[in-house]
ZAMARGU-4260 file (C-alpha; in steps of 0.2 Angstrom, whole numbers, plus 5000, padded with zeros to 4 digits):
<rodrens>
0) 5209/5282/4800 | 5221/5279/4814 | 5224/5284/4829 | 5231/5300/4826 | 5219/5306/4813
5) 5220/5321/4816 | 5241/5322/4814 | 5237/5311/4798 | 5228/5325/4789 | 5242/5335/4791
10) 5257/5324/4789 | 5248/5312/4774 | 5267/5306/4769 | 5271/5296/4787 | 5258/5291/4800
15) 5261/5298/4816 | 5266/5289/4834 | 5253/5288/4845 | 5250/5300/4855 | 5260/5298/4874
20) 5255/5303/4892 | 5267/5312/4896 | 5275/5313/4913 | 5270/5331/4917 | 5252/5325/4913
25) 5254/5310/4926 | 5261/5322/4938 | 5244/5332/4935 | 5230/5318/4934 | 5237/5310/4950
30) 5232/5327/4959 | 5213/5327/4951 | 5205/5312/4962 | 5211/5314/4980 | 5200/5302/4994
35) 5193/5319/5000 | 5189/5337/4996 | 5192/5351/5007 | 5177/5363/5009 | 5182/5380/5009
40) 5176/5396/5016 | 5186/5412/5007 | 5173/5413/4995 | 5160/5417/5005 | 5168/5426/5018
45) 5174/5439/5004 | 5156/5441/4995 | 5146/5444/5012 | 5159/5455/5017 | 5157/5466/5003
50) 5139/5463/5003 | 5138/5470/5021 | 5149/5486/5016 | 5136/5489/5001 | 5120/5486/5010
55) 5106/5496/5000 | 5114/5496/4983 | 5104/5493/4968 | 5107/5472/4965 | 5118/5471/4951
60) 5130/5484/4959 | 5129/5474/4973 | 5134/5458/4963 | 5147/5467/4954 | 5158/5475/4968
65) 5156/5459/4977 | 5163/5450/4961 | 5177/5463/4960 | 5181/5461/4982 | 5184/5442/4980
70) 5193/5443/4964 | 5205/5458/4971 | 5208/5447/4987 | 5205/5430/4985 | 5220/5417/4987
75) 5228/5413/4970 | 5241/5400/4966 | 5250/5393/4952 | 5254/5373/4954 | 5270/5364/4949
80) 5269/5359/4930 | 5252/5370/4924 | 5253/5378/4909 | 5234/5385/4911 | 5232/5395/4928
85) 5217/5401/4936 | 5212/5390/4953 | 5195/5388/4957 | 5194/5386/4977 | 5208/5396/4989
90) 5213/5376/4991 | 5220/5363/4978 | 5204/5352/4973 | 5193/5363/4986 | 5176/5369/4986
95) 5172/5385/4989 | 5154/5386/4998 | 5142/5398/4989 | 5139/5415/4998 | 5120/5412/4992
100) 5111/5408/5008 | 5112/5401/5022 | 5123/5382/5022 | 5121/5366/5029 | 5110/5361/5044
105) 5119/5351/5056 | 5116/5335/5055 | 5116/5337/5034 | 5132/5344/5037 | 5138/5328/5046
110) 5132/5317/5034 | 5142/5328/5019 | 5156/5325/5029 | 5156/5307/5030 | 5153/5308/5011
115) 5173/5311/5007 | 5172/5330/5010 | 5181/5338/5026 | 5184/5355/5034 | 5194/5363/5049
120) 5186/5366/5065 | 5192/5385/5062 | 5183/5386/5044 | 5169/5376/5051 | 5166/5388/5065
125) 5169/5404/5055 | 5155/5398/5042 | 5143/5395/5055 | 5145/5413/5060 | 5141/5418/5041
130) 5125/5410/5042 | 5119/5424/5055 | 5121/5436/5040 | 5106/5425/5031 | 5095/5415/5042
135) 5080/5426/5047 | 5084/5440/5038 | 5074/5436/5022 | 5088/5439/5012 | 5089/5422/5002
140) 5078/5418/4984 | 5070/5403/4993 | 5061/5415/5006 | 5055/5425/4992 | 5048/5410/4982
145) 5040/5404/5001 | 5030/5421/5002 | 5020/5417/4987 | 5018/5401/4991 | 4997/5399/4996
150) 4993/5385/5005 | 4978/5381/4996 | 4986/5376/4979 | 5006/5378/4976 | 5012/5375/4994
155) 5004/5356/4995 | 5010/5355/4977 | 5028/5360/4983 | 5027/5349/4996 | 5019/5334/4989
160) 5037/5329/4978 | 5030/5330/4962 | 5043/5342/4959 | 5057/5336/4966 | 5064/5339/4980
165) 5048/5340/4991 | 5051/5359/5003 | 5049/5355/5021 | 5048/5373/5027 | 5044/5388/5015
170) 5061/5398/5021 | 5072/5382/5016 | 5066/5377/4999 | 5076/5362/4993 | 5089/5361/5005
175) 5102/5374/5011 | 5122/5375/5009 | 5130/5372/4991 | 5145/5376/4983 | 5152/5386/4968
180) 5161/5379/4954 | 5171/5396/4949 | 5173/5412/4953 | 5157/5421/4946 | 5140/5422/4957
185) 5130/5412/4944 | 5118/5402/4954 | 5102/5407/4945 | 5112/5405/4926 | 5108/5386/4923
190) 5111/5381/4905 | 5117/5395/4895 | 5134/5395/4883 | 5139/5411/4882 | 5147/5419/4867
195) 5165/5415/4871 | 5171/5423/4855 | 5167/5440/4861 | 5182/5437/4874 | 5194/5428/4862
200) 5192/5438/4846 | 5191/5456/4855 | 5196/5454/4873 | 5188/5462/4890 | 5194/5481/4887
205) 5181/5480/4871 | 5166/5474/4881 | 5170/5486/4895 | 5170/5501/4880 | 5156/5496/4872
210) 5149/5498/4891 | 5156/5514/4892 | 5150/5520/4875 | 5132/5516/4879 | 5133/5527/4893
215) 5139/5543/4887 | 5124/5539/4875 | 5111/5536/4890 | 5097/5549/4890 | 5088/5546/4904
220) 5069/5552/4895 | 5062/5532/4894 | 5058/5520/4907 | 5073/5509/4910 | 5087/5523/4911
225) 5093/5521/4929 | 5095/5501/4927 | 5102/5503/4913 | 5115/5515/4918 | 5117/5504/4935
230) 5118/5489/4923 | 5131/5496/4911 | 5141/5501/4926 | 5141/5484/4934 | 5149/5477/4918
235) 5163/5488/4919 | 5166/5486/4936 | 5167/5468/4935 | 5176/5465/4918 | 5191/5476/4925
240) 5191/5466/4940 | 5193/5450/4929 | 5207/5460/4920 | 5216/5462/4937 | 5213/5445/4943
245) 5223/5439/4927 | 5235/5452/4930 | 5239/5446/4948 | 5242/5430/4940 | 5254/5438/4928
250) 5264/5445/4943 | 5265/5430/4954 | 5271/5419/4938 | 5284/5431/4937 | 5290/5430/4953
255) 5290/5412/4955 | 5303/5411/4938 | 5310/5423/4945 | 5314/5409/4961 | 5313/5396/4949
260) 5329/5385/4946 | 5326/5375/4935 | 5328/5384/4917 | 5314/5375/4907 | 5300/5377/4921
265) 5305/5397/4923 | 5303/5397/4904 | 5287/5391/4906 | 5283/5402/4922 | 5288/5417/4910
270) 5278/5412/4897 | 5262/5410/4908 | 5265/5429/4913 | 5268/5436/4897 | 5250/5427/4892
275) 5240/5431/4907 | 5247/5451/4908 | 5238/5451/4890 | 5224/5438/4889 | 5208/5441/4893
280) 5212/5460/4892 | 5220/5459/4875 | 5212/5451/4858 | 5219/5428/4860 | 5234/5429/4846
285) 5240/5412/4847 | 5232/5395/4854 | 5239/5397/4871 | 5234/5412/4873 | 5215/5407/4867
290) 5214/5393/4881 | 5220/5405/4894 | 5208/5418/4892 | 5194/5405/4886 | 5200/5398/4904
295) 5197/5414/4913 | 5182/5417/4906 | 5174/5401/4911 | 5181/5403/4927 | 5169/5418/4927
300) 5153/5409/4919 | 5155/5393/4929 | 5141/5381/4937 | 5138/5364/4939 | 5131/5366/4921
305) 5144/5378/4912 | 5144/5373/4896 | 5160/5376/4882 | 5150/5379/4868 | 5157/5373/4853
310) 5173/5373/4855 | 5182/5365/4843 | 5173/5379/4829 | 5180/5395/4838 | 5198/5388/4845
315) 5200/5381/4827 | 5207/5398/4821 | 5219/5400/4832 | 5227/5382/4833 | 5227/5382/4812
320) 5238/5399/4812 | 5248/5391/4826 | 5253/5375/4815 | 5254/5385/4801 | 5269/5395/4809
325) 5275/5382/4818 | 5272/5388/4836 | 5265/5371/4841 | 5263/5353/4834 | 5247/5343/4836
330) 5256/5330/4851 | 5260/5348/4860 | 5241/5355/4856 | 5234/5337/4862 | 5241/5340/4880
335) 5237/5357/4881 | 5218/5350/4881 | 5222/5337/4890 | 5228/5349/4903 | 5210/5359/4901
340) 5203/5344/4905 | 5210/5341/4921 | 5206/5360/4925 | 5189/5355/4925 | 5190/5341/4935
345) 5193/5355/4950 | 5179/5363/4948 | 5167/5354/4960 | 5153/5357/4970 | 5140/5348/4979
350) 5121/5354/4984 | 5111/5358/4998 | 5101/5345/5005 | 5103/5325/5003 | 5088/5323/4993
355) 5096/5337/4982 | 5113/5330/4983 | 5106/5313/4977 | 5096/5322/4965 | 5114/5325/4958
360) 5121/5311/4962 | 5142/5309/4961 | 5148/5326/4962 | 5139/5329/4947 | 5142/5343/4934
365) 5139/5345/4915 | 5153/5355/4908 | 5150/5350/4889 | 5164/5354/4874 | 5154/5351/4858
370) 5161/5345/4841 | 5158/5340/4827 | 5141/5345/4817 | 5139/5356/4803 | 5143/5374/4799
375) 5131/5387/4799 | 5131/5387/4778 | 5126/5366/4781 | 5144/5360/4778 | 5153/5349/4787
380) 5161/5358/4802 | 5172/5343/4807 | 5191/5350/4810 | 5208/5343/4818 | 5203/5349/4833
385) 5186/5342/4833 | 5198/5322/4832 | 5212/5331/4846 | 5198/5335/4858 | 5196/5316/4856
390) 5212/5313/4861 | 5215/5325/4873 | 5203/5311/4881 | 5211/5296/4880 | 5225/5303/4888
395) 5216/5310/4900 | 5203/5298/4903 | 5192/5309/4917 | 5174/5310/4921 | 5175/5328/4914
400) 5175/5339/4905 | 5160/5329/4894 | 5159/5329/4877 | 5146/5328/4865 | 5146/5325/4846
405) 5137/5334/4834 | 5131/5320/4819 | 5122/5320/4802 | 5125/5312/4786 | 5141/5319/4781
410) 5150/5315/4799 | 5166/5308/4795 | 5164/5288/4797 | 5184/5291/4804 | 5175/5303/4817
415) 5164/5292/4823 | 5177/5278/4824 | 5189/5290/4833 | 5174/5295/4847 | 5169/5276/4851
420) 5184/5272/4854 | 5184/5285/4867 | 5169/5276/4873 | 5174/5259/4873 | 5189/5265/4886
425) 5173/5265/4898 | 5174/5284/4904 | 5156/5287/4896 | 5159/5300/4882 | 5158/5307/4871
430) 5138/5307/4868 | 5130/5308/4852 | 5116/5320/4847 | 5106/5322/4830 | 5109/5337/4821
435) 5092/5337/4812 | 5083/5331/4826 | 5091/5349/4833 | 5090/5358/4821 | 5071/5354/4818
440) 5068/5357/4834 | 5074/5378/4835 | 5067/5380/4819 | 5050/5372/4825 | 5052/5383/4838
445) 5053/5402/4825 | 5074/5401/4825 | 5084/5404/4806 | 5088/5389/4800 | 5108/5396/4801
450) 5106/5400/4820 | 5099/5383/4821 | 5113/5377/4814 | 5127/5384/4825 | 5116/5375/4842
455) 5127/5370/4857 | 5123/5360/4872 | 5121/5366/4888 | 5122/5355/4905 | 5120/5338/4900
460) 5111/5338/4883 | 5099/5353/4881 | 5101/5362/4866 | 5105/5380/4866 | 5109/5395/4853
465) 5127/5402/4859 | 5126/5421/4866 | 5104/5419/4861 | 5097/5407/4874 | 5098/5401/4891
470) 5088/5390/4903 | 5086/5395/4921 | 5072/5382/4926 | 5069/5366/4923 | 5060/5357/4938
475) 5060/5337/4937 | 5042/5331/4937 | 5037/5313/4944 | 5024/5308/4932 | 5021/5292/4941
480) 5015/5301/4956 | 5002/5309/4943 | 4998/5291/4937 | 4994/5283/4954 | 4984/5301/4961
485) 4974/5296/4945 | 4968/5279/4951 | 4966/5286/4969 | 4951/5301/4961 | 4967/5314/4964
490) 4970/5308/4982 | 4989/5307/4987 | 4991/5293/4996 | 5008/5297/5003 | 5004/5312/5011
495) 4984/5311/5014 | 4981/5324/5006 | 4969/5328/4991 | 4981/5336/4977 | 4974/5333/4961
500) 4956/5336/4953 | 4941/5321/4958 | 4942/5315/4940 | 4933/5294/4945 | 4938/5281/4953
505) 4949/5268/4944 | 4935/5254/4949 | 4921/5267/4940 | 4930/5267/4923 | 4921/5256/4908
510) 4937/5259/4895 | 4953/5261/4896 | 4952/5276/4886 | 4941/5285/4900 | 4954/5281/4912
515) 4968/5289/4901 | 4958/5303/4898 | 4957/5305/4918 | 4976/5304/4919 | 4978/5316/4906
520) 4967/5329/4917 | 4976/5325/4931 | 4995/5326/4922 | 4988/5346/4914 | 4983/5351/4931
525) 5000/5348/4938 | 5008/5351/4924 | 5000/5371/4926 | 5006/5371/4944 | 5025/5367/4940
530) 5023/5381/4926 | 5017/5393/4939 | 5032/5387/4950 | 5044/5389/4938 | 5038/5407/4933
535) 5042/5410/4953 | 5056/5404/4951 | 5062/5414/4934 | 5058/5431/4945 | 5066/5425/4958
540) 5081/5419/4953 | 5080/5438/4941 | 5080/5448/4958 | 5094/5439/4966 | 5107/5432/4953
545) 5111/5446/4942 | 5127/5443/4936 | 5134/5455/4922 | 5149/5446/4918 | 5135/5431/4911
550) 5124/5444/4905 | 5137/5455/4894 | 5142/5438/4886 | 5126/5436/4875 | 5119/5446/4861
555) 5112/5463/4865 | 5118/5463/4883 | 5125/5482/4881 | 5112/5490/4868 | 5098/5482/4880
560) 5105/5488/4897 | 5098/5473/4907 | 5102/5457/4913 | 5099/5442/4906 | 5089/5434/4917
565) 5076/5449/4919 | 5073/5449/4899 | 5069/5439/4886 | 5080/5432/4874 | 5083/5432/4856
570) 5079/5414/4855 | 5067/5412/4871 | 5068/5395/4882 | 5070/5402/4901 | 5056/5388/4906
575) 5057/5369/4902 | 5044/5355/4908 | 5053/5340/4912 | 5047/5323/4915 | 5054/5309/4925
580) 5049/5293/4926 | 5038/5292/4909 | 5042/5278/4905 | 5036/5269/4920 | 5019/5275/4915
585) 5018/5271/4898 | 5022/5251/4908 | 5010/5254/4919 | 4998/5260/4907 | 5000/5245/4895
590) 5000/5234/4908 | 4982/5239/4915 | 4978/5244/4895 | 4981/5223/4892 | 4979/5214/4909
595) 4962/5222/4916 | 4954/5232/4900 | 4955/5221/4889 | 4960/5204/4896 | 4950/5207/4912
600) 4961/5196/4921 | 4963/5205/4934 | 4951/5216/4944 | 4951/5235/4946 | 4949/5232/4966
605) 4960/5218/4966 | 4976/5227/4956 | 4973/5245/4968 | 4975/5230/4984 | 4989/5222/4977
610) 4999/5242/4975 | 4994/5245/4990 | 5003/5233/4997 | 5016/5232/4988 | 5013/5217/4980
615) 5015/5207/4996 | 5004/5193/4994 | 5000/5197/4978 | 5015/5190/4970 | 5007/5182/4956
620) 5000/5197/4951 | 5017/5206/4953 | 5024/5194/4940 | 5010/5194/4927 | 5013/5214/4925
625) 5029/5213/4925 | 5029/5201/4913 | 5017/5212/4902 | 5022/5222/4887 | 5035/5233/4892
630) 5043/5248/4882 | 5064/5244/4875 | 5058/5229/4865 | 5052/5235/4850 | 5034/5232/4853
635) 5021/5241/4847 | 5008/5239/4859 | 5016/5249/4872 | 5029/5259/4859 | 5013/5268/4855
640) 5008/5273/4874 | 5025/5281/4877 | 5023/5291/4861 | 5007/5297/4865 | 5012/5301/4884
645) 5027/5311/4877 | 5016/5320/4863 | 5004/5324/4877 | 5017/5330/4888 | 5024/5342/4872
650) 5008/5348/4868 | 5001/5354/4885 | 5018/5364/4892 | 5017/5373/4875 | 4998/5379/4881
655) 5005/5387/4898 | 5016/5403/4897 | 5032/5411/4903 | 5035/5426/4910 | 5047/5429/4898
660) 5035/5430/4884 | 5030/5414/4872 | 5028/5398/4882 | 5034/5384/4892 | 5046/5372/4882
665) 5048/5356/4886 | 5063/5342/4888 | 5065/5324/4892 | 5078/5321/4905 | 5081/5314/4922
670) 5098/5315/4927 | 5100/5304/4943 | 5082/5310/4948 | 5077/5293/4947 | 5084/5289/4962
675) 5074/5300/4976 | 5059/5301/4962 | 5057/5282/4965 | 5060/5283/4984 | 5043/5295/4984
680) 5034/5282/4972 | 5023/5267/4979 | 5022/5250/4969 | 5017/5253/4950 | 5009/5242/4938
685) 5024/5241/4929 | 5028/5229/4942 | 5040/5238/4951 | 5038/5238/4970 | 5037/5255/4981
690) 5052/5265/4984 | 5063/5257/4969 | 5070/5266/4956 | 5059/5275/4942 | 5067/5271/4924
695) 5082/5282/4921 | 5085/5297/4903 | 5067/5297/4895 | 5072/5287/4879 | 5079/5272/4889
700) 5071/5256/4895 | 5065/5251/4912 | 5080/5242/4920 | 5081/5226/4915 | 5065/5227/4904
705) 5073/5227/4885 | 5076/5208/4881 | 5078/5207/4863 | 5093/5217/4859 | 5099/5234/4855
710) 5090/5235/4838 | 5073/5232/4847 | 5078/5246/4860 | 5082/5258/4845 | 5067/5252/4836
715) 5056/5259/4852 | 5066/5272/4854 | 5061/5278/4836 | 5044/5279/4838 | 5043/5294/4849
720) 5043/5310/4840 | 5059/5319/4850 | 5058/5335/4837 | 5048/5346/4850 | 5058/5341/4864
725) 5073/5354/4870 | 5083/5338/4875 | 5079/5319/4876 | 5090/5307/4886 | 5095/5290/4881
730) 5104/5276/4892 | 5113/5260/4882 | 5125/5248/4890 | 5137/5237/4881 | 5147/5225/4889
735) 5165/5227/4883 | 5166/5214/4871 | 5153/5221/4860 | 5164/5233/4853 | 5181/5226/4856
740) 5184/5226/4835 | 5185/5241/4822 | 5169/5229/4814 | 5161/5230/4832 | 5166/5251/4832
745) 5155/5252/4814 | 5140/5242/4819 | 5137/5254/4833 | 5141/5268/4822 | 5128/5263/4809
750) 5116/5259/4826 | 5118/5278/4829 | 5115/5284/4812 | 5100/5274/4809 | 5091/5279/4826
755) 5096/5298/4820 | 5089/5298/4804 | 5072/5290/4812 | 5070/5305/4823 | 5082/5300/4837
760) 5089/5315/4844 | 5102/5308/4858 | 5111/5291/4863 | 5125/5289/4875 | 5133/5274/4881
765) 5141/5263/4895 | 5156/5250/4889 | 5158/5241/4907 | 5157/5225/4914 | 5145/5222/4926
770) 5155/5209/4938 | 5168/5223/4938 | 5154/5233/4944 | 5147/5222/4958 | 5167/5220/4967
775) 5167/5240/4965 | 5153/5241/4978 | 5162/5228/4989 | 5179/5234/4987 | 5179/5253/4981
780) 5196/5257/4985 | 5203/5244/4972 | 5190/5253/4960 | 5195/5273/4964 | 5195/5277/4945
785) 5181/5267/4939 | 5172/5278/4930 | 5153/5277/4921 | 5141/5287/4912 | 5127/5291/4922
790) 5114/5303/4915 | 5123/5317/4904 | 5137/5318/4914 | 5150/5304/4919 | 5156/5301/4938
795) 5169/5288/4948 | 5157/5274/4950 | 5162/5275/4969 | 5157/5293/4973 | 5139/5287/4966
800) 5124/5282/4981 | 5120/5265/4982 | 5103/5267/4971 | 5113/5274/4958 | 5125/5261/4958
805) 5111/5249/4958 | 5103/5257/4942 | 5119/5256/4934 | 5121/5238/4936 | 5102/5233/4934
810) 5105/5241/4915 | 5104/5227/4903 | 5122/5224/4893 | 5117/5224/4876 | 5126/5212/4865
815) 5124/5210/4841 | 5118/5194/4838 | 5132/5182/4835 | 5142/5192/4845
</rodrens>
């Protein structure tokens, strides 16, 4: 198939031209990447305006008519060449700070600022003076959480950065100050797709009658009434300020055509209000009008991790009637995409806190399309918008949106050809996920094997049922912490304290096994303080983030009368345990396992002296563990560890519950929590000195450890079962010439169906050159564009921290022998 497969299948008598950035899309990208962001204020001005005029409301009225305040009043504008309207910040490329607590502490705020974002002294001054509405008032979710915080157990916990980041105070949690990414008040909605097709099949005014309906119905004779009159009522009020908000955008593309003078562009500005005064009100009856008011909704949904479901399923219809009836060709439908691409790329935020914001590292976000995969009958679900999403890529080759596709065995080979070759332009997407490894893995869990089927991705790779599920915590855990309290008898070395259980000392134990059998006590005692953290958290965030716009989006919303994060769902997943740094231990485990159990080549007493000082004159020993087995090369020995860590892992969260009924599930991601995990972490067996970075995804190799080749790293990769895992992450790098050749494109193709059908549920790749790399640290303006994939999400290399970067290019470049 080439390149424009997805014109082929329609035109099967000529092949088509390549597709062509057009000017207006040049005109458009050149906006998307500017040397700094300005921070902006209107956002949470509005809220805490309406907030103060509605003090003692129930919540979720609150939240609504705070919604409807900023939506009625905000600053709206429609930029030269858009075709898709709806701006995210009251600034071109701004970011709107979050009216969800109290923002930046001086000095954090400096160091932000000298991070390529800026602000007016006026804005500056005005935000200070909305902090006095939260600081010391008890009014923020963190304070809430800090009440219940005893000192005996949780708080030292909290504190010790296991979970990362470590709190400081009890009233600051992990860092004041963020920023939205749309218009909604989302912050405690995390990884969700909503069911977009509730908008685009039957528009707003259906959601709000159904509201309606159910409450002429209400009968106030059964617990719940009142909420669910005050719920209900929320929805209305906050869907017919969406309808207004679209309306206003109506008005004001009018009145520019109606300045405009230039005949085409006030064609277009007509268009745009002819679309908006009926989308998302109004059923989508064309394409166009289907990415507008998919547009708007998601303007509504947004967070850093606002996924967009699978997209190319439910805009299908709409662009197949379009062609049909010759309202658009596939060139014109390619740079509409493209167009929704760069709509994304404004919508950015950042966190509160450095550790936090380097948690995130890059200006992070997960705003994944999904295509591809099968249909919820088990056919093939591959379409022509499923290769034009594709497309829409290469033309715009951005950090974002992501994209991930779905594969099983009857993938289109031409579909996997089309998607490397997106990868092989270095922008680090799409990513590739199993099918039967997800599949397996909702129906393990008590989902329909056609509910399964239809599974989307929310945030970076974890798998969720569209309008059934959603995800509101997932702390990352720092297992090595665990592993080096477990050879000091529970004792945290790095803040004196005694956190864990005294389960031996590391000189005391005969076998291996009884040390492994200490870690594991050690790991479940933890791992039950992160559960009862996260269950915090779910309440929490359930008393201070209603949002019924999120809520009336998934199945049930307006028969159950509640929002979505104070009940369960149909398929239930609020809670997931996530380990960072595994890998590392499954190392360090081998190492000790090989050098000091059964070797005895080194001493118990002589390996603790040697971590504790950081392998400084110890360098021998430093080198004989890091030269020990280590995980990425297809070696059994230590292959078998990680699986057993991983199983282990699995096993236990499923023993501790959630307070949404059922139990903790589990996934196996990082994103760039390597980074500040390994600042926490002192010098490991593995070889690695104090302070470096832990190993990055869960599936992927220590940096620099895999030595024998991409098929030995699969190989490893195999050998843990993923099926119970919510999500597993897996790094590669290739350097560009390993797939410069269609033969290179199908060798990595048939690497990634091989590792799927042995259990592999994830691989993403990196197609960069790591001299090119290296002069981007030392001359990042002459790199501006560089973009890489980082951990489920993709970034400009530049915008990365210094660890990062460093992670990135310690990877190894995988290479096919011969090649």
């Amino acid at each position: 198939m080439n390149e424009m497969s997805a014109i082929d299948r329609l035109n099967d008598n000529e092949p088509a031209a390549p597709l062509q950035v057009t000017p207006r899309l040049q005109r458009l990208m050149a906006k998307v990447n500017p040397k700094s962001y300005p921070i902006c204020i209107e956002k949470a001005r509005l809220v805490i305006e309406s907030y103060r005029a509605h003090a003692g409301l129930p919540q979720i009225t609150r939240k609504a008519l705070a919604i409807a305040h900023f939506l009625d009043n905000r600053t709206i504008f429609i930029e030269d060449d858009e075709l898709i309207v709806g701006n995210i910040a009251s600034k071109p490329c701004g970011l709107e700070v979050g009216p969800h607590g109290p923002t930046w502490p001086e000095e954090d705020f400096k160091s932000l600022l000298q991070s390529g974002y800026e602000i007016s002294p006026e804005d500056e001054a005005e935000l200070r003076a909305l902090d006095s509405y939260w600081l010391g008032k008890g009014r923020t979710f963190y304070e809430r959480m800090g009440r219940v915080y005893d000192d005996e157990r949780i708080w030292p916990f909290i504190q010790s950065g296991i979970m990362l980041p470590p709190w400081a105070k009890k009233d600051e949690g992990r860092g004041h100050g963020i920023t939205d990414f749309g218009w909604g008040l989302t912050l405690g909605y995390s990884l969700i797709v909503v069911d977009f097709e509730k908008v685009l099949r039957h528009g707003t005014k259906a959601i709000i009658a159904a509201a309606e309906a159910e409450l002429r119905k209400l009968r106030f004779l059964e617990p719940g009434g009142l909420e669910k009159a005050e719920f209900l009522q929320a929805v209305i009020i906050a869907h017919q300020a969406l309808i207004r908000i679209a309306n206003r955008f109506a008005k004001l593309a009018l009145d520019m055509a109606g300045r405009e003078q230039d005949p085409a562009r006030r064609a277009e500005l007509e268009e745009i209000a002819a679309i908006c005064a009926h989308v998302p009100e109004h059923p989508a009856r064309t394409f166009r009008e289907a990415l507008q008011s998919f547009w708007f909704t998601w303007l509504m949904i947004a967070s850093g991790t606002a996924a967009g479901g699978r997209f190319d399923q439910f805009m299908y219809p709409y662009y197949k009637a379009d062609l049909e009836a010759g309202r658009i060709n596939p060139a014109q439908a390619a740079e509409l995409l493209a167009m929704l691409r760069l709509k994304v790329m404004h919508s950015n935020g950042v966190a509160g806190g450095k550790t936090q914001r380097d948690k995130w590292s890059g200006m992070a976000k997960w705003h994944n399309w999904i295509i591809g995969g099968v249909s919820r009958d088990g056919k093939d679900a591959t379409n022509d918008l499923s290769y034009l999403i594709l497309d829409a890529a290469k033309l715009c080759p951005t950090p974002h949106h992501t994209i991930t596709l779905r594969v099983h065995d009857g993938t289109p080979q031409d579909l996997m050809i089309k998607a490397l070759e997106v990868v092989k332009l270095g922008i680090g997407l799409p990513a590739f996920v199993s099918d039967q490894s997800y599949i397996d893995y909702f129906t393990g869990e008590g989902a329909s094997l056609e509910d399964a089927r239809d599974y989307a991705i929310g945030g970076c790779l974890d798998g969720q049922l569209p309008g059934k599920s959603r995800t509101n915590a997932m702390g990352m855990f720092v297992v090595p912490l665990v592993f080096l309290m477990t050879m000091n008898n529970g004792f945290d070395v790095r803040t004196q304290k005694q956190l864990g259980p005294k389960t031996g000392a590391f000189e005391d134990f005969a076998t291996f096994e009884d040390f492994f059998a200490a870690f594991k006590t050690q790991l479940r005692h933890f791992m039950e303080l992160a559960a009862e953290e996260h269950n915090i958290l779910l309440q929490a965030q359930a008393d201070f983030f209603a949002d019924p716009i999120h809520s009336s989006l998934m199945e049930g919303a307006i028969e159950v009368g509640r929002d979505a994060l104070s009940r369960a769902m149909p398929f239930e997943n609020g809670a997931i345990l996530n380990p960072v740094g595994m890998i590392n231990v499954a190392d360090s485990m081998a190492a000790v396992k090989k050098l000091v159990f059964e070797e005895k080549k080194v001493s118990k007493t002589a390996l603790k002296q040697a971590l504790a000082a950081n392998w400084s004159g110890f360098e021998d020993l430093q080198k004989l563990f890091y030269d020990a087995p280590k995980y990425g090369n297809g070696e059994v020995y230590v292959d078998g560890i990680a699986n057993a860590l991983y199983t282990f892992w699995s096993d236990t969260a499923r023993t501790f519950t959630s307070i949404y009924g059922g139990t903790m599930k589990v996934a196996g991601i990082s994103i760039t929590s390597y980074g500040p995990a390994g600042s926490l972490t002192g010098a490991t067996p593995d070889g690695r000195f104090a302070g470096e970075n832990l190993a990055d995804g869960s599936m992927s190799a220590e940096q620099g450890r895999d030595l024998k080749g991409p098929t030995a790293l699969i190989r490893s990769a195999m050998t843990i079962d993923q099926r119970g895992f919510q999500a597993t992450l897996f790094n590669m790098k290739f350097h560009p010439t390993a797939m410069s050749s269609k033969d290179d494109l199908g060798k990595v193709a048939a690497l990634i169906r091989t590792y799927f059908r042995h259990g592999g549920k994830h691989v993403q790749f990196n197609v960069v050159n790591r001299d090119m790399l290296l002069d981007a640290q030392k001359n990042p303006e002459r790199h501006r564009n560089l973009i890489v994939r980082v951990a489920g999400y993709s970034a400009y290399f530049i915008q990365l921290n210094a660890k990062i970067q460093a992670d990135i290019i310690g990877r190894t470049e995988q290479h096919f022998a011969g090649a």
